[in-house]
N, C-alpha and C positions, 0 to 999 in steps of 0.2 A: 281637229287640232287640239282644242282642249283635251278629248279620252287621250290623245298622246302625250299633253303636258301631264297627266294626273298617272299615264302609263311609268313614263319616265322617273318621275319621283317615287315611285315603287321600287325601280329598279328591275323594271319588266321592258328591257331596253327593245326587244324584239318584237313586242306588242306595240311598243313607243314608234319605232319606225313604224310599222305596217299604218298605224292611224294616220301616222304625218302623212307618208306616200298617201293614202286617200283621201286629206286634205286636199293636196295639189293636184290629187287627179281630176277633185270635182271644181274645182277653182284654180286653173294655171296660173292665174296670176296672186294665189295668197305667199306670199311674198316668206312671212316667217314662219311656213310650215317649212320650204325651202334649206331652208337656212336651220333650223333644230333637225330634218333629217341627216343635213350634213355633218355637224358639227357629232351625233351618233356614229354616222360612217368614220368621220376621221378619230372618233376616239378608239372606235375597232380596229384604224392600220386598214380600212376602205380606202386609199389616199384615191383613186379613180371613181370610187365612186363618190367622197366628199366631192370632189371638182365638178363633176358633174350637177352635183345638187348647188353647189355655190354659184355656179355658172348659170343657172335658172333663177337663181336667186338677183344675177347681175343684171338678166334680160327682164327681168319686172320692174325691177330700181336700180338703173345704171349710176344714181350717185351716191352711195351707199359706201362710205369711208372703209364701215366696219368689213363689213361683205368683202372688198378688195384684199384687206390684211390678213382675212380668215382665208380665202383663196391663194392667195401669196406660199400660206404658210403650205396649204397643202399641195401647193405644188411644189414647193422647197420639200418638202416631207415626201414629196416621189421622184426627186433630181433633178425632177425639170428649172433649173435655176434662172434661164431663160424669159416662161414666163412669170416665174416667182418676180422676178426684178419688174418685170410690167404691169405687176398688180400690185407692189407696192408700191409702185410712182403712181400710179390712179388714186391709190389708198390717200399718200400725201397728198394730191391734185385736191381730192374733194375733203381733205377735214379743213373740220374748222379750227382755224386759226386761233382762238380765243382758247383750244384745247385740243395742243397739238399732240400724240401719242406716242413720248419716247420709242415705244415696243416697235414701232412701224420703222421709223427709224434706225433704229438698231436691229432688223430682220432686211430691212434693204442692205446695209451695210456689211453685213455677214455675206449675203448674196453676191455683191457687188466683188467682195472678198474674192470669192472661190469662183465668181468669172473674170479674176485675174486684173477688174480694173481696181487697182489700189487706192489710186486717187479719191476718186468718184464716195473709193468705201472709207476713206478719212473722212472725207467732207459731214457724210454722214451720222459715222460715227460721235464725229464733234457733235454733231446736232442734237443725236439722243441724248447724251453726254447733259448739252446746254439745258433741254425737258427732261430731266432725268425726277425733278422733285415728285412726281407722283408715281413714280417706279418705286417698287417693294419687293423684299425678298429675294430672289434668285435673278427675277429681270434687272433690277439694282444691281447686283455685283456683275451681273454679265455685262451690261452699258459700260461698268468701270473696264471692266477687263480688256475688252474688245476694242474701245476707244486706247488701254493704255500698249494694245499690239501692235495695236496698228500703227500710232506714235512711233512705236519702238522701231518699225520695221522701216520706217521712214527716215531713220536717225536724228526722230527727235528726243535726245536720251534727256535731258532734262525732265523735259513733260512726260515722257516713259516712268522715268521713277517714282516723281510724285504721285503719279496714277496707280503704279503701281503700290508703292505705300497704302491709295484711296482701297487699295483694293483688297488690299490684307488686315486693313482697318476694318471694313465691313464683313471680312468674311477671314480670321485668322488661319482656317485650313485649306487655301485656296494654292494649289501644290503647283499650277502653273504660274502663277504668279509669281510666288518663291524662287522657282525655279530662274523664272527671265528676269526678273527683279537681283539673284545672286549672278547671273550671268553678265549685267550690265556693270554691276559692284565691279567685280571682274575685271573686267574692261576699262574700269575706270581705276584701276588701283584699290582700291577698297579691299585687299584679299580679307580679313578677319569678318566685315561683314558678311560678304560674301559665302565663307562656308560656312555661319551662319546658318544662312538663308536655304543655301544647297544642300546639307545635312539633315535641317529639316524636313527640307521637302522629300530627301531622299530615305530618312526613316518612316515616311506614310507612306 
């Protein structure tokens, strides 16, 4: 395990797996060799063979928050959205409360989304929304965005906008934002901000 930690940091990624793999060959149950082969795999676009290694990962330490969320993803990252949504309800099952993980959150929510249950993925998304203070960068604006869609699609145009606003605050080139943000303008009579909002987006 260690030659593949010290592989890794080289950037001798294929030497990195091979040590991990012989970690857990000679120890089934070392848990975070597991878990660093995967996380190589899924950075290669392995998404079957990350699950694989995650799923090993799950049978050593079935209450492993983290483990669930990084499985979640990779199965979201090969369609299976199915079990992507049951490994992140595990995921939320076992964190701890005292630090709860917007990103988990806001990856069920998404999911939830494109299995068409709406509801379930507001719910959610509020949630991430609610933990969002230890979100940075990119997961930050996506929790605004997605919580201010989802909003939108629900017709809560109020809370749509202001979200929306949140969202072009944090991030001013954010083109779908713009976009649903000049469309609700719209809707509401607003036309000057509106095209705006719409011109902009539509010259990026």
């Amino acid at each position: 395990y260690n030659l593949g930690f010290v592989q890794e940091r080289l950037n001798n990624t294929s030497q990195a797996l091979t040590a991990y793999r012989k970690a857990y060959a000679l120890d089934p149950n070392y848990e975070r060799a597991y878990l660093a082969a995967a996380r190589i795999l899924s950075r290669q676009g392995d998404t079957k063979g990350a699950i694989a290694a995650f799923t090993q990962a799950v049978h050593v330490n079935p209450s492993n928050s983290q483990t669930y969320q990084e499985l979640g993803s990779a199965y979201a990252d090969n369609g299976d959205y199915k079990n992507a949504e049951s490994s992140y309800r595990k995921a939320i099952a076992y964190m701890d409360p005292a630090h709860k993980d917007p990103a988990t959150y806001y990856n069920l929510s998404t999911v939830l989304y494109v299995l068409g249950k709406k509801d379930e993925a507001l719910s959610y998304a509020k949630q991430a929304y609610d933990n969002r203070a230890s979100a940075t960068g990119t997961l930050a604006v996506n929790i605004l965005y997605n919580y201010a869609l989802l909003c939108d699609e629900s017709a809560d145009v109020d809370q749509a906008i202001t979200l929306y606003q949140e969202v072009l605050k944090a991030d001013s080139s954010h083109v779908k934002a713009k976009t649903n943000f000049g469309v609700l303008c719209l809707e509401n009579d607003q036309v000057d901000t509106a095209i705006t909002y719409l011109e902009s987006a539509y010259k990026q």
